[in-house]
N, C-alpha and C positions, 0 to 999 in steps of 0.2 A: 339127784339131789333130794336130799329126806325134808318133808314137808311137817312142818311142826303142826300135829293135832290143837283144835280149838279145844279150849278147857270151858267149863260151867262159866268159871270166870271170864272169858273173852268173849264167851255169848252174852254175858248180863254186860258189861262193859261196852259190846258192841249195840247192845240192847237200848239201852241208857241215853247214850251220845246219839242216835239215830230219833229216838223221841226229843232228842232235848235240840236237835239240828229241824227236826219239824215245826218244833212249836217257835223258832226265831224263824223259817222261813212262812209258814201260814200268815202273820199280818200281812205279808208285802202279795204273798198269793189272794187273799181275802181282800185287799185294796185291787187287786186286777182283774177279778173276776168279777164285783161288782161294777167297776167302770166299762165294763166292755159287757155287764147283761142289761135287761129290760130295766130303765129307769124306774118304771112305775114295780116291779119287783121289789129291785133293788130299794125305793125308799120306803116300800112295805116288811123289809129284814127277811124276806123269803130268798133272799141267794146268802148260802152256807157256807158250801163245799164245792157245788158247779155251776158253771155259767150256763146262764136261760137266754135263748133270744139274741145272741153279740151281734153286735153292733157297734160300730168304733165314731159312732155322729159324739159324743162325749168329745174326744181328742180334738176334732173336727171343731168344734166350737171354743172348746179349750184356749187352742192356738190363737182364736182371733181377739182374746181378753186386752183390752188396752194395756201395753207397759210388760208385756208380760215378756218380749223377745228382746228388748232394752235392759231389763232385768238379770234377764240370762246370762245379757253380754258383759254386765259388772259381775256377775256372782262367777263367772268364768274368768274372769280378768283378777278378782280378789282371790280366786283360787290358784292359781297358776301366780302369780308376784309372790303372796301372800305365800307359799307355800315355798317358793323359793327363797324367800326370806328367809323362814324359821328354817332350812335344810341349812343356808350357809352361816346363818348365825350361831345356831345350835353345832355346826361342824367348826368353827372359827372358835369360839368361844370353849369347847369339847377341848377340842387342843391344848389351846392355850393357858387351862387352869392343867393341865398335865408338865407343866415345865416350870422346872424348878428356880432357873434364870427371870419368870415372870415376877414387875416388882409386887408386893402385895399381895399375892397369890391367892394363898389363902383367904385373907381377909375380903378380897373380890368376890372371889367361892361362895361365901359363907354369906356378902350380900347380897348375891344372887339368888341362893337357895334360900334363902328368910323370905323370901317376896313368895313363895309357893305356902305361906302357912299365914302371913301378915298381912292384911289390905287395910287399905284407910278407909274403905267405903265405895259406896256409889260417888255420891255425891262431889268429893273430893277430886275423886277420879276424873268424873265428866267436868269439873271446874279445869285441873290443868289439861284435858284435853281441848277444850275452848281455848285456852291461853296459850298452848298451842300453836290455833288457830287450826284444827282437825275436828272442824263442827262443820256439817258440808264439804268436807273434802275426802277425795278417796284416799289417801294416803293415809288415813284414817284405818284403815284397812290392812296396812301394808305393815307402815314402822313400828307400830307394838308387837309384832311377827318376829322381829328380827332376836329379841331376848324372849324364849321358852324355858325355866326352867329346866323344867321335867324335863325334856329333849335334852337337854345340856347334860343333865346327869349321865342320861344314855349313852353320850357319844365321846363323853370321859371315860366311863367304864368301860367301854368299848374301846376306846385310845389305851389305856391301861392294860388292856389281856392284850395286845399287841406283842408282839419281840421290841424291844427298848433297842436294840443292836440293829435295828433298820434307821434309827435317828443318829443313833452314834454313828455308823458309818456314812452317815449324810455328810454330819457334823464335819467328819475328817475330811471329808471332802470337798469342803467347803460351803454347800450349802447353807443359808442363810433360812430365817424363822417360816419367812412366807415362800422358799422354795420345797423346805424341808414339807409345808401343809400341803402345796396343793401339786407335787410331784410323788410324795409318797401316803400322807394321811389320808386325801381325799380318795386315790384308786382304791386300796385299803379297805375302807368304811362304806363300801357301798350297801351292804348286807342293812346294817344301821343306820345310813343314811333315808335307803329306803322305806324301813319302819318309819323313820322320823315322816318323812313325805307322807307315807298314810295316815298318820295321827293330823299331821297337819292339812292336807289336803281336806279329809273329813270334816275337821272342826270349824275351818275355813268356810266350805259348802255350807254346813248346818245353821253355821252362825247368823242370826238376826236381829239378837240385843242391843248392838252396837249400831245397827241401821234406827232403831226405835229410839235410841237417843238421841244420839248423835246427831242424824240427817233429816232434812226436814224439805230439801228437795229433793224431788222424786226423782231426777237423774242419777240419784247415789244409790236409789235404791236395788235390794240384792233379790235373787227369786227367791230365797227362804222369807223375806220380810214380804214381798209381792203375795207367796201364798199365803203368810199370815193374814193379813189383810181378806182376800180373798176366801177362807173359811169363818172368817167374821161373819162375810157379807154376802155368804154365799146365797142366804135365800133370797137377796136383793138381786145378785147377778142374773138367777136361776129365772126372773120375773123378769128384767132384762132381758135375757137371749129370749125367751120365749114372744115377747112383746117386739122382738126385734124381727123374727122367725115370722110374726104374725103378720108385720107391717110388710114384709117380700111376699107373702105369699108361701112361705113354705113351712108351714106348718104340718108337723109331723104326726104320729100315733103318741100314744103313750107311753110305748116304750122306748119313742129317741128324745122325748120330750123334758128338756132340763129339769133337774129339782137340785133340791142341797145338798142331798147324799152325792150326785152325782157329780156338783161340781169338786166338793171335799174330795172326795176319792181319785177322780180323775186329775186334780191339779196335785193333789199327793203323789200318784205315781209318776209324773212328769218332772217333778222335782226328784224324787228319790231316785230316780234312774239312771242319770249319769255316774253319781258316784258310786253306784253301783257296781258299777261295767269298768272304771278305774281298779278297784281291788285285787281284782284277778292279774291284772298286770305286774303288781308288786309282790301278789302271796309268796312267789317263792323265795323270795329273800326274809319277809316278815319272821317265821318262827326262827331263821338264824342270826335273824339280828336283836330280837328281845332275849334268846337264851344267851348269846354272847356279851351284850350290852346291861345283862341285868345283874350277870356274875361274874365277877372279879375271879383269875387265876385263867 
């Protein structure tokens, strides 16, 4: 089999994308090597490029932050509902502006898709959220999940490049609306589906805004708002553990010895880690479901 030669072009091109795949992966390298080198280095800006001195007492301490594993347990809880939400809403709703039997169809569409460019505010917002009554509750989390625009767009136009002659012969068959979804649509859309799941499982995890308003006990709170908090107060923690370290007796060097960089850094990659390690589970659906979902025909 003849091996197609690289051209000038496929070297700049491979050139290009290989710097440009470095400098997204360097921050999350540059947060892990300062957490795992000499503290007192690290908050003097002398680790760059390679770790000096690892040490993983960071982690170690990390773990034992009040609130911090209660935190986890909502921010995993809102990611996993929450994301199930938006995959069957987003596939439910996909569908169902695809049928021309829907009454209002269009005009539903068309209000759906205005709320992606139209907001009434903050303000307004957090007022009928409280009215609600989704001020201190996780559910808070969950049911504004269930209508995603954008997502909807995707899993229309992905319903749409479909064969239309796998509904028709549902239809002759008798099939009804919700056997026709979730016997033939949902097997179907999983390529799109999955995209949908990564967009939302991400934004899910990331999300904090909604904990900073909304909730105000700390049992709702998610580990993205926890680390918030905790890079605030880092140099508070930092005087904390060490005053704590002092009171046991275990009082270390300088190099295992808390400071602000190290709690920053260390409770950064703690958080950004999981959803890390989800991604790779979905890539190989991802580029087939944004190139199929984004183009009609």
């Amino acid at each position: 089999m003849h091996k197609k030669k690289l051209t000038i072009t496929d070297i700049i091109i491979y050139i290009v994308f290989s710097i440009f795949t470095l400098i997204c992966i360097f921050p999350f390298y540059y947060l892990f090597i300062n957490a795992i080198s000499s503290n007192e280095l690290s908050q003097a800006g002398k680790i760059i490029f390679l770790p000096k001195d690892i040490h993983f007492t960071n982690f170690k301490e990390v773990f034992k932050l009040s609130g911090l594993w209660h935190s986890a347990f909502i921010s995993v809880a809102r990611t996993v509902l929450g994301t199930a939400a938006t995959v069957f809403g987003s596939a439910f709703l996909g569908f169902m502006f695809t049928q021309k039997e829907m009454w209002a169809r269009k005009f539903w569409y068309r209000y759906t898709i205005i709320t992606m460019y139209v907001s009434a505010g903050l303000i307004p917002w957090f007022i009928t959220m409280k009215n609600l009554g989704l001020t201190n509750n996780f559910w808070a989390y969950i049911i504004p999940a269930f209508v995603t625009p954008f997502n909807i767009i995707l899993v229309k136009t992905y319903v749409e490049s479909t064969p239309y002659e796998l509904q028709e012969s549902a239809k002759l068959d008798g099939a009804g609306t919700l056997r026709m979804f979730f016997s033939i649509i949902l097997p179907i859309s999983v390529p799109i589906l999955a995209t949908v799941a990564i967009f939302s499982a991400v934004s899910q995890w990331n999300a904090f805004q909604d904990t900073l308003i909304l909730m105000t006990d700390e049992k709702y709170y998610t580990l993205q708002y926890v680390l918030y908090k905790y890079i605030n107060q880092a140099s508070s923690l930092a005087a904390s553990i060490k005053n704590s370290q002092s009171m046991s007796g275990m009082v270390g060097s300088l190099a295992t010895q808390q400071t602000t960089r190290s709690i920053q850094f260390t409770v950064s990659i703690v958080v950004a880690l999981p959803i890390l390690m989800v991604y790779p589970l979905f890539q190989r659906f991802f580029v087939k479901g944004i190139m199929i979902g984004a183009v009609k025909g």
